[in-house]
Every structure is written in structure tokens, then in C-alpha cells.
VODRENFI-918683 format. One line per 3 residues: number of its first residue (from 1); their letters; for each residue x, y, z of N, C-alpha, C. Coordinates in nm, 3 decimals. Layout:
# VODRENFI-918683
NUM> a> X:Y:Z:X:Y:Z:X:Y:Z | ...;
END
This chain:
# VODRENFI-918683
1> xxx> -0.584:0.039:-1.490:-0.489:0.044:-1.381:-0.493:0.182:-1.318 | -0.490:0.175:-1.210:-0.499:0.321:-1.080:-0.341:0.322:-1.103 | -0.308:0.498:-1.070:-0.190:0.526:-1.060:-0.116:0.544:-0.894;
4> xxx> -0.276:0.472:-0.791:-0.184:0.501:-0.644:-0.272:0.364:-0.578 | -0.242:0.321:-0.451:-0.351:0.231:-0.417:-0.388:0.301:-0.249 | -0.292:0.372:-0.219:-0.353:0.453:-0.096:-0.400:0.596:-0.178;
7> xxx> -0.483:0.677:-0.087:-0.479:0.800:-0.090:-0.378:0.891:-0.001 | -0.335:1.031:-0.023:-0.275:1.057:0.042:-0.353:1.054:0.227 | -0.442:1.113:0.205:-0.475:1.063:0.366:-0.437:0.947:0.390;
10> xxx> -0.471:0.843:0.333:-0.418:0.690:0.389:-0.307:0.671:0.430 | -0.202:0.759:0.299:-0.083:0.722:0.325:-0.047:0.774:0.436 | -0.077:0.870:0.470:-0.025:0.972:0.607:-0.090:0.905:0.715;
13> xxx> -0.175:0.819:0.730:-0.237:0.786:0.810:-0.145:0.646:0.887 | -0.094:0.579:0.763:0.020:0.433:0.752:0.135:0.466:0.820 | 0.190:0.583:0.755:0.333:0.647:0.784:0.361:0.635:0.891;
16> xxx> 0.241:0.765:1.001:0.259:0.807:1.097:0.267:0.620:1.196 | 0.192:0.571:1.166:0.140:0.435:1.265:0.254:0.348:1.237 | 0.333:0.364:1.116:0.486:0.237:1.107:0.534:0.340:1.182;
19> xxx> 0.585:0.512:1.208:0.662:0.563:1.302:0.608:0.567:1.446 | 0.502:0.504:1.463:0.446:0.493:1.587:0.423:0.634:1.664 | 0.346:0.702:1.551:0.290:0.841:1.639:0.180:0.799:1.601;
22> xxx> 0.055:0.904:1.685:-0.072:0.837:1.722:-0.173:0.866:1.630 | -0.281:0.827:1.591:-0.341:0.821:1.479:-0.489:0.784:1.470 | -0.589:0.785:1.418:-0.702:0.779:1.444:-0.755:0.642:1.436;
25> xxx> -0.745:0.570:1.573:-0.788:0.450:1.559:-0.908:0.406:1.476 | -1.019:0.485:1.421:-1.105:0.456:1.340:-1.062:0.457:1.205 | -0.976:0.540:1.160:-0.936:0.559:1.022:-0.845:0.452:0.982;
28> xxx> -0.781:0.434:1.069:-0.644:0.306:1.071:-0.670:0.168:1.073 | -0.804:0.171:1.123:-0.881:0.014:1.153:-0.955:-0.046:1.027 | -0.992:0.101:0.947:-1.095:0.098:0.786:-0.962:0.033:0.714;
31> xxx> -0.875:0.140:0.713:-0.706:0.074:0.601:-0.667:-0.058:0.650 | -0.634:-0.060:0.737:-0.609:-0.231:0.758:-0.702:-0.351:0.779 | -0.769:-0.320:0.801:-0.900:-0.391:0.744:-0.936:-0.465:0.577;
34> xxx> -0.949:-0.355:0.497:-0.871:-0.343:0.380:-0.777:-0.443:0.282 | -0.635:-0.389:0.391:-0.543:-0.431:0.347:-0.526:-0.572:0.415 | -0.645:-0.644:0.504:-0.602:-0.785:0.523:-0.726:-0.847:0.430;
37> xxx> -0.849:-0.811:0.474:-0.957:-0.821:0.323:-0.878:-0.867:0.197 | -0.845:-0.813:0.117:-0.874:-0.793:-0.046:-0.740:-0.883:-0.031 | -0.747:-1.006:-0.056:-0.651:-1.053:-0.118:-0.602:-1.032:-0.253;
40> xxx> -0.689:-0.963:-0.366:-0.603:-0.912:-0.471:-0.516:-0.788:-0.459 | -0.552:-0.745:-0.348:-0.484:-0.613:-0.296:-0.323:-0.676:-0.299 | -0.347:-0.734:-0.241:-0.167:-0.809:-0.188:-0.093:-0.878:-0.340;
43> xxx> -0.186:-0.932:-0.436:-0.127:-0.970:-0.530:-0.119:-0.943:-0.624 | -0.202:-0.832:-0.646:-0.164:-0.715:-0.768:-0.025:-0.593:-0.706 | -0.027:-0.581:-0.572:0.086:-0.524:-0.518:0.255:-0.598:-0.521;
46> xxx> 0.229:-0.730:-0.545:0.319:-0.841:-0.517:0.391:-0.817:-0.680 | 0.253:-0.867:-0.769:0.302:-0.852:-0.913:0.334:-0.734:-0.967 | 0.278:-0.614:-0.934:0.330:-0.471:-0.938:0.501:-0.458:-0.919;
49> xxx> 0.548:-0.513:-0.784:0.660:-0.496:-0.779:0.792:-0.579:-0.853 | 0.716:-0.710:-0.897:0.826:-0.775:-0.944:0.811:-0.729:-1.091 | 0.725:-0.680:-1.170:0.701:-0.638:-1.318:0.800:-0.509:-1.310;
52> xxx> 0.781:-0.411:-1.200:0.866:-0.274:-1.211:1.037:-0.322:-1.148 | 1.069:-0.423:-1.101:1.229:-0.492:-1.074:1.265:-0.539:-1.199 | 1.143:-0.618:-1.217:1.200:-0.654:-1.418:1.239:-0.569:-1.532;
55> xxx> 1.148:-0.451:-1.508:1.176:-0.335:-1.625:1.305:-0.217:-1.590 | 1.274:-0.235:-1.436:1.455:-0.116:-1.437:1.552:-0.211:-1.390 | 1.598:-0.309:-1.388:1.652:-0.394:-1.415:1.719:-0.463:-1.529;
58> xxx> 1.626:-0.444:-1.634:1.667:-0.476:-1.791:1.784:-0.390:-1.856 | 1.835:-0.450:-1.910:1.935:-0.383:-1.938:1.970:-0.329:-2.102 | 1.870:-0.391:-2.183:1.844:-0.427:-2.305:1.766:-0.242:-2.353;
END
């Protein structure tokens, strides 16, 4: 298991484009590209989040 699934460039690259400042249409086109590609991308991210709701959630 990886401890990130963007890099920080990526991430800064995402950020800026959900706040809608401008961004390098080539770099932004590789990440989302990517992120519509790899369908395990989406479902190891999916199961990632409901495994970490389950564990701080527990109360035990």
C-alpha cells in the first residue's frame, strides 16, 4: 500500500482547477485522464474511505 495517490504537484495541480485558477492544461489532462482510466483507482479510493469511517468510528 502507497501512503498518497497524488503527488504533491498533482495535488496542487487539482486544488488550483476545483478553485478554478488556471493551470497547465497539459498537466491537468495527464491527472484526469488517469483518474477516469484506472478504474481501480476509484475503488481502492472508495474502499479506502469506508475502511478509515469504520476504524474512527469504532468505538470499541
Amino acid at each position: 500500500m502507497r501512503a498518497y495517490i497524488f503527488t504533491d504537484r498533482e495535488r496542487m495541480i487539482l486544488e488550483a482547477f476545483l478553485i478554478g485558477k488556471k493551470v497547465d492544461k497539459t498537466k491537468l489532462s495527464k491527472i484526469l485522464h488517469r483518474i477516469r482510466k484506472y478504474r481501480t483507482l476509484f475503488d481502492d479510493t472508495y474502499l479506502y474511505l469506508r475502511v478509515r469511517k469504520t476504524i474512527t468510528t469504532d468505538t470499541t
